[in-house]
TORDOZA-507906 format. One record per residue (C-alpha): x, y, z. Coordinates in steps of 0.25 Angstrom, whole numbers, padded with zeros to 4 digits, always signed. Layout:
<recs>
XYZ;...
</recs>
This chain:
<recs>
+0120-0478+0394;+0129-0467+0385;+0113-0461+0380;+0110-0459+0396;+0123-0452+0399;+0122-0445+0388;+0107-0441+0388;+0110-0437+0402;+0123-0427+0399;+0114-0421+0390;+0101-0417+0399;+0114-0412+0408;+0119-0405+0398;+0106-0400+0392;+0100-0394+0405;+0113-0385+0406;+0113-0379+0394;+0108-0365+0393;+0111-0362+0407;+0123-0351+0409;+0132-0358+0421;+0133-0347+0434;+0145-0340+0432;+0147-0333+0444;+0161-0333+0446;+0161-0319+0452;+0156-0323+0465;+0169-0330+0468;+0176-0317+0467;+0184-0311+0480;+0195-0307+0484;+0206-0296+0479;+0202-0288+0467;+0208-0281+0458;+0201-0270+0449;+0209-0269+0436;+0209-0255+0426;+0208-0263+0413;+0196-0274+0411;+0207-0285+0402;+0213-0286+0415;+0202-0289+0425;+0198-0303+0428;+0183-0299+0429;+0175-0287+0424;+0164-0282+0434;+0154-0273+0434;+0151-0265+0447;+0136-0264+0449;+0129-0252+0455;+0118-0260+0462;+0119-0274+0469;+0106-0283+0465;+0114-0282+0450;+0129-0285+0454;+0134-0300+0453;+0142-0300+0465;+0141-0290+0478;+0156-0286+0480;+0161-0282+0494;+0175-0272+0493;+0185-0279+0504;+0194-0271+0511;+0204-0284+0515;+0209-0293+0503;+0208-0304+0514;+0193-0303+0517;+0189-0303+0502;+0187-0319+0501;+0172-0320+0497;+0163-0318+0487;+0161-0303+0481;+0172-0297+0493;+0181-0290+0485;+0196-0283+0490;+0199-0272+0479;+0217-0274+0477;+0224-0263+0469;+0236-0275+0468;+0231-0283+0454;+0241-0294+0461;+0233-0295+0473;+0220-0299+0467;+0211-0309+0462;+0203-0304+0454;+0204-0291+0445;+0191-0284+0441;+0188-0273+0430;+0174-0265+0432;+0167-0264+0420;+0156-0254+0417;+0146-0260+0411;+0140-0274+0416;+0139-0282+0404;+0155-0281+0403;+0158-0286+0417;+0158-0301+0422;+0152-0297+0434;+0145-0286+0443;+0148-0281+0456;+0141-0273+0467;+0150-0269+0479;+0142-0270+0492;+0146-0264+0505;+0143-0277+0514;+0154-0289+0513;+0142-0299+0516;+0135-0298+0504;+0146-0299+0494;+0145-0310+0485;+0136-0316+0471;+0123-0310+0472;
</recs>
């Protein structure tokens, strides 16, 4: 019985190996946001792409705090106190943990 489980835990195991999990944690980002001068204090680094099809997630700019409570809709705070995230923009992709696009329809902000 022991050799079953354990035969069994490894084809479990072995069929995961070599495959990176799907981390996409920015797409649950919304809400209040706070864009910091210095990049030790931000809690993520992005990087603000100039063309959509490349960007991770499609940002839409809210005007009301209140309506920013999906996916990629963003309310930009000048109060650090008042946000829920902080953000530092990075100039070069490979040093961001993300990328952005900023789209001018709210309906298809999101995870591309």
């Amino acid at each position: 019985m022991m050799r079953i489980l354990i035969f069994c835990g490894l084809l479990v195991f072995g069929s995961m190996a070599g495959k990176a999990p799907e981390n996409k944690y920015y797409c649950n980002l919304f809400g209040a946001v706070y864009i910091e001068d210095k990049q030790g204090f931000a809690d993520f680094l992005v990087y603000e792409e100039t063309s959509e099809a490349f960007a991770d997630l499609a940002v839409y700019e809210q005007d009301n705090q209140l309506f920013a409570n999906k996916s990629g809709l963003w309310y930009f705070t000048e109060n650090r106190a008042f946000a829920d995230f902080s953000v530092f923009f990075v100039e070069s992709k490979g040093h961001s943990d993300f990328s952005i696009y900023f789209i001018s329809n709210e309906s298809f902000a999101g995870c591309q």
